[in-house]
N, C-alpha and C positions, 0 to 999 in steps of 0.2 A: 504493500500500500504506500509506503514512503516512498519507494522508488518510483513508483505509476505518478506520483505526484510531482516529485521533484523533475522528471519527464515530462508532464505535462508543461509544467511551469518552462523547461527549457524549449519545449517543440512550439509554444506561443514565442521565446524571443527568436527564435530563428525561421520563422514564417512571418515576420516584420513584411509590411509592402510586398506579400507575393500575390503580385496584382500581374493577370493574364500578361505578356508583353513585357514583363517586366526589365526585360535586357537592353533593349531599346527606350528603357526610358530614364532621361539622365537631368540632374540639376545644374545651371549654370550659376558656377563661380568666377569668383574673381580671385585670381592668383598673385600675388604681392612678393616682393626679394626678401621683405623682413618683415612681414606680419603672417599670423595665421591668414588663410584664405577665407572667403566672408559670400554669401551668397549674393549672384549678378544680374544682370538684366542682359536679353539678347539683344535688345535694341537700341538705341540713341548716342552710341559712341562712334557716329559717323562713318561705321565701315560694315562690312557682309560679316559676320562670322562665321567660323566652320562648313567652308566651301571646299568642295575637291578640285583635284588638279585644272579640271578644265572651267574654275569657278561655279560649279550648280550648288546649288546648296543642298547639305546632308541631312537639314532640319525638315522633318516629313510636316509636326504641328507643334505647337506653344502654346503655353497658357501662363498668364501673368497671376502672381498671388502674393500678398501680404497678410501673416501671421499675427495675430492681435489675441495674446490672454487674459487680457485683462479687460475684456468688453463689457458691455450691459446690454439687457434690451426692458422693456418697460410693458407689461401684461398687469391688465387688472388695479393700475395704480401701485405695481409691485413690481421691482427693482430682483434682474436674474441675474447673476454676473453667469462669462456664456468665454468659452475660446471662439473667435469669427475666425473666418477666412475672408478676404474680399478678393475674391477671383478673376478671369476672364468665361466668356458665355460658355466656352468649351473646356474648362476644366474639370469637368467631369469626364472627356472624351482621353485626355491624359491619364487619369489617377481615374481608372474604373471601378469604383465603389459603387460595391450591392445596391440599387434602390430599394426599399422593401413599397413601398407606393407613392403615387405620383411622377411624375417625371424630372428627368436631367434637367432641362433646357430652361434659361431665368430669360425666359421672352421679357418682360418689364421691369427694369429699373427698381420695380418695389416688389420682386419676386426674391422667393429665398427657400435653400432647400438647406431641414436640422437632420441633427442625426435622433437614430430612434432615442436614445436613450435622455435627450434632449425634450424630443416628444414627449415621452414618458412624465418627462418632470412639470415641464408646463400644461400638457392637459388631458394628464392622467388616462381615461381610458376614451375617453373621445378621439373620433376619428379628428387627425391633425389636420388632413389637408381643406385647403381654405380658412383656416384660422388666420388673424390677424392679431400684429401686436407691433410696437414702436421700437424703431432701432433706435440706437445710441445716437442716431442722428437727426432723431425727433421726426422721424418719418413712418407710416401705416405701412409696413410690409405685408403680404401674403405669402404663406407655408404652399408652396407648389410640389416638394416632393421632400419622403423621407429615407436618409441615406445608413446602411449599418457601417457603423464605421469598426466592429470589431470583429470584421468576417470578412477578408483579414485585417486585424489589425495594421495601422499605417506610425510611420514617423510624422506624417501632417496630420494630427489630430485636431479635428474639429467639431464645434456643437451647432452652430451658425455658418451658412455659405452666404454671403451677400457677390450682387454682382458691381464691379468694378462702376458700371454705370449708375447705381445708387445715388453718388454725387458726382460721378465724368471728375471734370479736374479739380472738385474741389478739396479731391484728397489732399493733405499736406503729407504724404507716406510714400516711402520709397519701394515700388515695385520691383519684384524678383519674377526667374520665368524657368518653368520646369516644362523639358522639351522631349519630345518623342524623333530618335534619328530613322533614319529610310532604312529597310533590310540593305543588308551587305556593308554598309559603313561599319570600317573601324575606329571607335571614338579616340583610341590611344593615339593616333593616326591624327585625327580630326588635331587635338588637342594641341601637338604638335608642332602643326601649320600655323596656329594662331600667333599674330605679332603683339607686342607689346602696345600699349593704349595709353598715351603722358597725355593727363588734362591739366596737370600741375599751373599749366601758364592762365588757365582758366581758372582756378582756386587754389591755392597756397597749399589747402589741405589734401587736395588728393594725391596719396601717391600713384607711380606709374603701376598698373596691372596687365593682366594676360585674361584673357576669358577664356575657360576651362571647361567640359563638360565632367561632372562626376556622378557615375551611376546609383542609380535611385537602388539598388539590389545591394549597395554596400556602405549605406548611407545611414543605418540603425548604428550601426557597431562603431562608426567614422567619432574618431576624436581632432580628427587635426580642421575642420570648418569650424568658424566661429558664429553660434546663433543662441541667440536665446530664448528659441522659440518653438522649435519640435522637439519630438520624444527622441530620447536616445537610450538605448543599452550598453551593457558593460560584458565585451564577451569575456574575459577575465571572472565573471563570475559563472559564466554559462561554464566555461572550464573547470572551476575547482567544484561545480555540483555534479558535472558526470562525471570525478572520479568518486565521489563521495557515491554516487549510484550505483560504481564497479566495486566500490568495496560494500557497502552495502548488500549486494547480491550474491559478493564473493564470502559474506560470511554467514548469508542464508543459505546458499547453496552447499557448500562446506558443512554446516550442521546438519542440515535435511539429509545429504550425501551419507555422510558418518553415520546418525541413527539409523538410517536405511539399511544401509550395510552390516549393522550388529544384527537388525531383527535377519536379514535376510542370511548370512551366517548360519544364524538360530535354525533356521528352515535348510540345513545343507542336508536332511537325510531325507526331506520330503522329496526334492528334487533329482537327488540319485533313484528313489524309489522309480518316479516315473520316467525314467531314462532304463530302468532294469526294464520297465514296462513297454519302451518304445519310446517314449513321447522325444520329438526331435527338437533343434533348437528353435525352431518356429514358435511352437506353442509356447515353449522357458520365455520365449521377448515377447510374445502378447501376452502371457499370462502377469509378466513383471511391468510389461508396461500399461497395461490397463489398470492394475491397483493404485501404479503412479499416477495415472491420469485423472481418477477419480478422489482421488485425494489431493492432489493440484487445485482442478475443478473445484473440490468443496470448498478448499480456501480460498480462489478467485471470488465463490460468492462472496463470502462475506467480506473479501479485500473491496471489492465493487463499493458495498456501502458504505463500509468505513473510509474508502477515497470521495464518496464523493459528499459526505455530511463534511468530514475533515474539509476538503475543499472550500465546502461553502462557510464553513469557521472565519476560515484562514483569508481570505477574499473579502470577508466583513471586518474581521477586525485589524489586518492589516492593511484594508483599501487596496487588495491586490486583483486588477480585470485578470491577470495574466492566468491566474486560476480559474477561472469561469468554465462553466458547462464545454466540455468539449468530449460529447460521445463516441465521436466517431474515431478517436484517437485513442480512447479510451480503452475500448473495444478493439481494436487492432494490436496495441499493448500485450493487453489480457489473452489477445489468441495466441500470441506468438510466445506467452508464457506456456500456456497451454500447453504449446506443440513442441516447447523448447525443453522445458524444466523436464515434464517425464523421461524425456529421452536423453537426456544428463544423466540422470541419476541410472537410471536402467543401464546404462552401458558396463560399467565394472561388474553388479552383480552376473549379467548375464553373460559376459566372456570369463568370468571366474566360475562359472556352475556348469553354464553350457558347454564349453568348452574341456572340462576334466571331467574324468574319468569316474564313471559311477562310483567304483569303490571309495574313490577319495573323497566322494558327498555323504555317501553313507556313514564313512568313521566322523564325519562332523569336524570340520576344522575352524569352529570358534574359534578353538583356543591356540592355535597356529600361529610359530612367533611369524610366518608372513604375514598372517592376518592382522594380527598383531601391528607390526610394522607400518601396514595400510592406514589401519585405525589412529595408530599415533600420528603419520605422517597428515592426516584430515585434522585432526586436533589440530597438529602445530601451526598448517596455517591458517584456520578458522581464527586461533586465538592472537596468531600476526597479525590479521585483518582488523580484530576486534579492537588492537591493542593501538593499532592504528589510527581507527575512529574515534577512540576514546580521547589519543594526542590531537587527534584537530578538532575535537569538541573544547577539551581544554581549552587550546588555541585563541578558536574562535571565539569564548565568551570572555575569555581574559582582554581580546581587545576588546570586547563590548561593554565588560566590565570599564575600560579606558577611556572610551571613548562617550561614556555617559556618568563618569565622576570626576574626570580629571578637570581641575580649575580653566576655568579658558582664559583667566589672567584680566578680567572686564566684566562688568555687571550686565546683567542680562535679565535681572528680576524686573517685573512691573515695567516693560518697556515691550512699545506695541508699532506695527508699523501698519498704516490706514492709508491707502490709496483713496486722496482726497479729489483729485484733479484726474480725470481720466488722458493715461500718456498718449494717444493717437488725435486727441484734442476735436471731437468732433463736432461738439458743440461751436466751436470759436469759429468753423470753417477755414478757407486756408490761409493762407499766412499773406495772401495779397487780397484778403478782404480788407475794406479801410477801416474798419472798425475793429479791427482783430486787434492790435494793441491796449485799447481802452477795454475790450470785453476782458483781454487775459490780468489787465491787470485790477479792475471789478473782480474782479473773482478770487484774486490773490489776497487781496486787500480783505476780502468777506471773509475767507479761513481764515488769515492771520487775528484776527477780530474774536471769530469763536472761540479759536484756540485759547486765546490768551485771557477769555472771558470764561472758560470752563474752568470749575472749581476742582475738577480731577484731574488735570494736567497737573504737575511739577514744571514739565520743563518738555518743549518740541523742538525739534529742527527740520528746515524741510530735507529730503535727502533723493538720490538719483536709483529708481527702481531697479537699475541696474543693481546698485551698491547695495542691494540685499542680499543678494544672490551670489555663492560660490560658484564662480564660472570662470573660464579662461575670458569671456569677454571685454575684460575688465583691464587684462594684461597688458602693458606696455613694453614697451624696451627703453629703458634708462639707463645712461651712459654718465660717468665720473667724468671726474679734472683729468684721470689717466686714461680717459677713454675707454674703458673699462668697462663692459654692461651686463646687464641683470634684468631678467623677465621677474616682473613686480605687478600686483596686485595692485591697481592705485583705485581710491575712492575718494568723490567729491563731495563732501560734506561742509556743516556749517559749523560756527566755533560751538556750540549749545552738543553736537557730536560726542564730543569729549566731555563732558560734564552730565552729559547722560548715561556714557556707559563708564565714568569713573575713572578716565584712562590719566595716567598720571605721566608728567614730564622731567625724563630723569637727568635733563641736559635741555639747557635752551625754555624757549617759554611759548608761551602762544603767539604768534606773530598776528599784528592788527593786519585786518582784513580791510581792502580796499578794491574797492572796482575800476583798477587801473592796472593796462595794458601791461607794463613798465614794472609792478609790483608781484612778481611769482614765488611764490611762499609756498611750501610744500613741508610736511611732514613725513619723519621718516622713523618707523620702529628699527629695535635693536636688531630683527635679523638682518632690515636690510642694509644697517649702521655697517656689521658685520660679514656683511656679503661685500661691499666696497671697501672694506680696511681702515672705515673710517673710525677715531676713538672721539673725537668731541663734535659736537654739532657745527662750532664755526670754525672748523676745518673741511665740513662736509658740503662738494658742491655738486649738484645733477643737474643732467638736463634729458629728455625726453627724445627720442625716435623719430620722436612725430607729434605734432602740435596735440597737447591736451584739450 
């Protein structure tokens, strides 16, 4: 049963996006000399991309999409917080996700296709399609279709599809494009051909890129993109469960093996009997393997149950989908136990009986230092196995034990972070409405106001949603007076930061904060005091990669 589960749980990370086609379908990135790669667009950098030699282009279709998890929509006078997608009309024709009803296609502007489980939450068991309810952008959508998003499960996890034409340009959001190449293209090929792209003379901040395709089939497991906004796995743990699942098995099988072998021992004189009788080796392996089989069987029932209440445990109180109902695996599992396990165990007794000589089943060779020999050699590594498990049980809870006492060196009690301002900003419209300065800063002004008028606050700061988050997104490259540099964690915060999480200053002091160009002030903890060689603060000078 723990093995069927810890399987299950692996055979959901490794069916990530096995969406029909899935070979042909790849994401464009943008490829940097000194930064992680960061997801791209196919379009508006003034040239063809991924053309073959005689210039045709290799891109068969596209779809433009931007990732938002932090959205809302507005139903009933009741606030849902929702992961959107805002897509292209044929984004569905890329990423072919199940509809369970309605259709693909967002013919209007105020058309939107949820996922069921989305469905579910807002209108319960009422049929969804045709319902209406207000986006984050203060507009009546209608529910045109409902998509399962965990059949197969994807890396672009979504509750909400809106279509791109929602507001046309008044997105202020930077569009990405996941593209489908023609049969016969080689992307490695493609990718190759691509030239470098300097818009630098256009904005200070961009550095030079290469536009990359990177397949959608290796994209779950992918650490080196930087986003922070699809699912990702960790095959590092997919690894150390199936060996946990081979020794697991290795010391079930091993004890089943062993006791098998005593009882059937026990039985050496029945088995000579009917060999004085005739009986060939045909009948000795049905007759041993149907006892196994049926006792196999018996425990698959009850392993059945016990995996799947276990499951549904374990999926509620860990919040884990990856456990969910999955029969058909289940049951495929289970048969290949079936057909597998009997015929494990059946092989030694039957070439030890079948195979010798009536006489020598008759006298009984329980007590045979061979047998003997066999029997100890099952023990010694049933109890390697055990002894094994036992060390990475250890292991494992002593980090866990670490990892949820050890001081983090910073207070952490009574401190809440409240997404006040929604970050895709859709209210404000975009950034060349002429009003959009005075709404954004009405609104800043109205928080700062509550805040500072709530009797339960101590103390706020505002902070970058990023800087919650442990992410590589976050990473720069900073460079010393010796030129010397260091991949660092940087977060932009306000001075109130450090007096909320208690952080103390063991060198140097809080430097006054000014909103000037000319005034860059940065803090630096001890490790990365100590990564640069540096012992006192004003001896320590950095600078940045790349514009903060």
């Amino acid at each position: 049963a723990c093995c069927i589960i810890l399987m299950r749980y692996i055979h959901r990370e490794l069916t990530v996006d096995d969406f029909e086609g899935k070979e042909r379908i790849f994401i464009v990135t943008n490829e940097y000399e000194s930064r992680q790669p960061k997801f791209g667009n196919i379009d508006g950098y003034g040239s063809k991309p991924f053309t073959d030699e005689q210039g045709y282009s290799a891109i068969e279709a596209s779809a433009d999409f931007h990732l938002m998890n932090d959205d809302f929509i507005t139903k009933d006078e009741r606030k849902y917080n929702c992961q959107t997608m805002i897509v292209s009309d044929n984004f569905l024709d890329i990423l072919p996700f199940q509809l369970i009803s309605g259709k693909k296609t967002m013919e209007s502007p105020n058309d939107v296709i949820i996922s069921q489980k989305f469905a579910q939450k807002l209108f319960g068991n009422e049929h969804p399609i045709g319902q209406t309810f207000l986006s984050s952008a203060n507009k009546m959508v209608t529910v045109v279709g409902v998509a399962d998003t965990e059949s197969p499960r994807s890396s672009f996890d979504f509750e909400l599809l809106l279509p791109i034409s929602h507001k046309g340009s008044e997105w202020s959001l930077m569009f990405f494009t996941l593209a489908r190449i023609k049969p016969g293209y080689d992307y490695q090929a493609l990718n190759q051909k691509e030239e470098i792209v300097d818009l630098s003379a256009q904005n200070f901040s961009l550095q030079p890129f290469r536009s990359q395709l990177f397949p959608l089939k290796d994209f779950y497991f992918n650490t080196t993109i930087n986003d922070l906004w699809t699912r990702h796995g960790n095959k590092q743990n997919v690894i150390v469960l199936g060996i946990i699942i081979v020794l697991l098995l290795g010391v079930g099988l091993f004890n089943y093996t062993n006791i098998h072998t005593v009882l059937t021992l026990k039985r050496g004189r029945e088995f000579g009997i009917k060999k004085v009788f005739g009986a060939g080796k045909g009948p000795v392996f049905v007759q041993l393997w149907t006892e196994n089989l049926l006792i196999v069987f018996a425990a698959l029932m009850f392993t059945g149950l016990l995996v799947e209440v276990v499951s549904v445990l374990l999926a509620s109180w860990l919040d884990m989908k990856e456990l969910a109902h999955d029969y058909t695996f289940t049951l495929t599992v289970m048969g290949g136990f079936l057909l597998l396990l009997p015929l494990l165990v059946t092989i030694y007794p039957f070439l030890r009986y079948a195979l010798s000589a009536p006489i020598t089943s008759l006298r009984s060779v329980s007590g045979s230092r061979e047998s003997i020999a066999i029997r100890m050699s099952f023990l010694f590594l049933q109890y390697v196995l055990t002894l094994t498990l036992l060390i990475v049980a250890v292991y494992f809870n002593r980090h866990l034990q670490f990892l949820q006492n050890t001081p983090t060196g910073f207070r952490s009690e009574r401190i809440l972070y409240a997404q006040l301002i929604n970050r895709n900003q859709y209210n404000q419209g975009s950034r060349e409405h002429k009003n959009y300065e005075e709404i954004w800063k009405s609104q800043n002004s109205f928080y700062k106001q509550k805040l500072d008028e709530c009797p339960f606050i101590e103390k706020w700061t505002p902070n970058r949603s990023e800087s919650i988050l442990y992410n590589t997104s976050s990473q720069y490259t900073i460079i010393n007076d010796k030129d010397e540099s260091q991949k660092l964690l940087v977060r932009f915060v306000g001075k109130n930061y450090f007096d909320i999480h208690d952080l103390k200053f063991t060198d140097g002091s809080m430097p006054e904060l000014k909103r000037d160009a000319s005034n860059y002030k940065v803090v630096l903890n001890k490790a990365a005091m100590k990564a640069f060689g540096y012992q006192k603060a004003s001896e320590a000078f950095v600078r940045s990669e790349e514009p903060l």
